[in-house]
C-alpha positions as CSV (number, residue, x, y, z in Angstrom):
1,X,9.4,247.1,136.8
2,X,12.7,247.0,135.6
3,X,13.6,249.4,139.0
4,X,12.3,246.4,140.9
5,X,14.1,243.7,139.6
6,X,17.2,245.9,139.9
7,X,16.5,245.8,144.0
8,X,15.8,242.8,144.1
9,X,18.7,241.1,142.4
10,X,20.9,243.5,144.4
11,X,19.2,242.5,147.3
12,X,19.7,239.0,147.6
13,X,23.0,239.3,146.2
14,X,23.9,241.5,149.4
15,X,22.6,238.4,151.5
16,X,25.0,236.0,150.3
17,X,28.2,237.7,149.1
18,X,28.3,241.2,150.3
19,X,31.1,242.9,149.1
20,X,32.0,240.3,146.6
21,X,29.1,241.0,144.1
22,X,26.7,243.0,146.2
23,X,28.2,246.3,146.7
24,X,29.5,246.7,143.4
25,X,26.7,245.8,141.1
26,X,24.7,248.7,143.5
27,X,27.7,250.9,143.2
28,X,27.2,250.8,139.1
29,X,23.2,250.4,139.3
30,X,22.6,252.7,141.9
31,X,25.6,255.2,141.5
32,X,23.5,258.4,141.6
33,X,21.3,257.5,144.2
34,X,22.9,257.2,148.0
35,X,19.9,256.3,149.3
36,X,18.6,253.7,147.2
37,X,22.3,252.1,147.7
38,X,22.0,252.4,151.3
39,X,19.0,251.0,152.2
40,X,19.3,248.5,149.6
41,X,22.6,247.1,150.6
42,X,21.8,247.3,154.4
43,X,18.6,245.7,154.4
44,X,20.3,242.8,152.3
45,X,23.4,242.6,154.5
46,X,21.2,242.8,157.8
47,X,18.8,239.7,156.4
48,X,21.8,237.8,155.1
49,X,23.1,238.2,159.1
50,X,19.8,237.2,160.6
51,X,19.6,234.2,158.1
52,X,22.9,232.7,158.4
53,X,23.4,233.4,162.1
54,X,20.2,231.5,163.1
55,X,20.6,228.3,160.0
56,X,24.3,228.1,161.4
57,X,23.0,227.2,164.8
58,X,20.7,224.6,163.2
59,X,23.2,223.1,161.5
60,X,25.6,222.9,164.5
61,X,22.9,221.3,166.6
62,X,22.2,218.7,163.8
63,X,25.7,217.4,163.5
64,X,26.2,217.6,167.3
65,X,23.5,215.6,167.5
66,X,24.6,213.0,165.1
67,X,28.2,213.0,166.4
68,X,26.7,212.4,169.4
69,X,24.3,209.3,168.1
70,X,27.4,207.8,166.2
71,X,29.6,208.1,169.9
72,X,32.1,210.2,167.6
73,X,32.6,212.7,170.3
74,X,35.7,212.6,172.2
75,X,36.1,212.8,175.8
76,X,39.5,214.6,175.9
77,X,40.2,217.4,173.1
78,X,42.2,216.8,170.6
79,X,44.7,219.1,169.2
80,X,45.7,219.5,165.7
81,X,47.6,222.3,164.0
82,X,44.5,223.6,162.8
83,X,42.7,223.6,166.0
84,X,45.6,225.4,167.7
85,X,45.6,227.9,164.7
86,X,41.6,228.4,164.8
87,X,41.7,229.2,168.5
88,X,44.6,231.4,168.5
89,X,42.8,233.9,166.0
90,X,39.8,233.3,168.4
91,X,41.4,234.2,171.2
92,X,43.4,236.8,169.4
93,X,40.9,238.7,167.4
94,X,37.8,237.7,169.1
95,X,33.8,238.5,167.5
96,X,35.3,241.9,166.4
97,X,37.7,240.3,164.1
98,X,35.6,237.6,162.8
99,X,32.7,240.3,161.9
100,X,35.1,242.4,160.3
101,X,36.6,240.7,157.9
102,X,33.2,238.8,156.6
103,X,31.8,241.1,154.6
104,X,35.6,241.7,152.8
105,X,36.8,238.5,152.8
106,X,35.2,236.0,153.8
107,X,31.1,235.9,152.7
108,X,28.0,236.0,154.9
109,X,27.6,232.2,155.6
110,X,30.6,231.5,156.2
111,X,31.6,234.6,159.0
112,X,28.2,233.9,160.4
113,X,29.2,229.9,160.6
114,X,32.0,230.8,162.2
115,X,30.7,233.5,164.7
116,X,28.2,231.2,165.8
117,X,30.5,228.2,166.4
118,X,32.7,229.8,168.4
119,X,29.9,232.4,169.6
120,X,26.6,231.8,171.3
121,X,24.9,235.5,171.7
122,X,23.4,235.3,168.8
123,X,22.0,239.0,169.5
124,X,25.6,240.4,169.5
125,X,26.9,238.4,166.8
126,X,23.4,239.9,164.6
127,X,24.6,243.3,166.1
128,X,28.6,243.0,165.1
129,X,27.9,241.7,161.8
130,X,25.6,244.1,160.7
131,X,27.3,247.3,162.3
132,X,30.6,246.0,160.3
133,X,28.4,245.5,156.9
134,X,27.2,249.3,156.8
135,X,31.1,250.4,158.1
136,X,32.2,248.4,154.9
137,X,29.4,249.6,152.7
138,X,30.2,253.4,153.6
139,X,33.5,252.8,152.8
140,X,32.9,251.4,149.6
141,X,30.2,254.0,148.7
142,X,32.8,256.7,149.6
143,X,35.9,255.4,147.9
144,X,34.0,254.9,144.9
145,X,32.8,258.4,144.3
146,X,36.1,259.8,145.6
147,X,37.9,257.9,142.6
């Protein structure tokens, strides 16, 4: 039973912060057994994705609709510092970027948030964020039994 419990805590730890807390407490629970780890970690990572990608896109179309009940969208863009910074790493880095560094830095509902704002194939986004969560789990696994 306690096996179980084990899963499951590292499970829905893997949806919400994946290599923050995920990944390590499987790397010290699960340190003999790959598999366990992988499938584990993936199937967390992959549902945390699936979640967050599809509630982000709720969300947005909530508060588009209120901005839109309340007249608070503008006709003509405006421009801030941050705006101009946000779009220049968009433009820069692109989906690839963004799904990169969630898993490390920033945590699933955030890079899913932002994937989806600035994103709308919600298939590739799934796809990019869950290819870049087992690249950063195998790197984890790896580097930890290396050292």
């Amino acid at each position: 039973m306690t096996t179980l419990f084990k899963i499951l805590g590292v499970y829905l730890t893997c949806t919400v912060l994946f290599c923050k807390a995920g990944v390590p407490t499987a790397l010290v629970l699960f340190k003999d057994d790959f598999l366990t780890y992988f499938l584990v970690c993936t199937a967390g990572g992959v549902t945390g994705n699936i979640v967050f990608t599809y509630l982000s896109a709720v969300i947005l179309k909530k508060v588009h609709e209120y901005r839109a009940k309340r007249h608070l969208i503008h006709k003509k863009p405006i421009f801030t510092p941050f705006n101009r910074r946000v779009i220049k790493i968009k433009q820069r880095f692109g989906l690839l970027g963004i799904a990169t560094i969630t898993p490390l830095i920033l945590s699933t509902p955030l890079g899913a948030f932002l994937a989806e704002r600035f994103f709308k194939n919600k298939r590739k986004i799934i796809l990019y964020l869950s290819v870049s969560v087992v690249f950063w789990e195998l790197v984890f696994y790896f580097a930890f039994s290396l050292f």
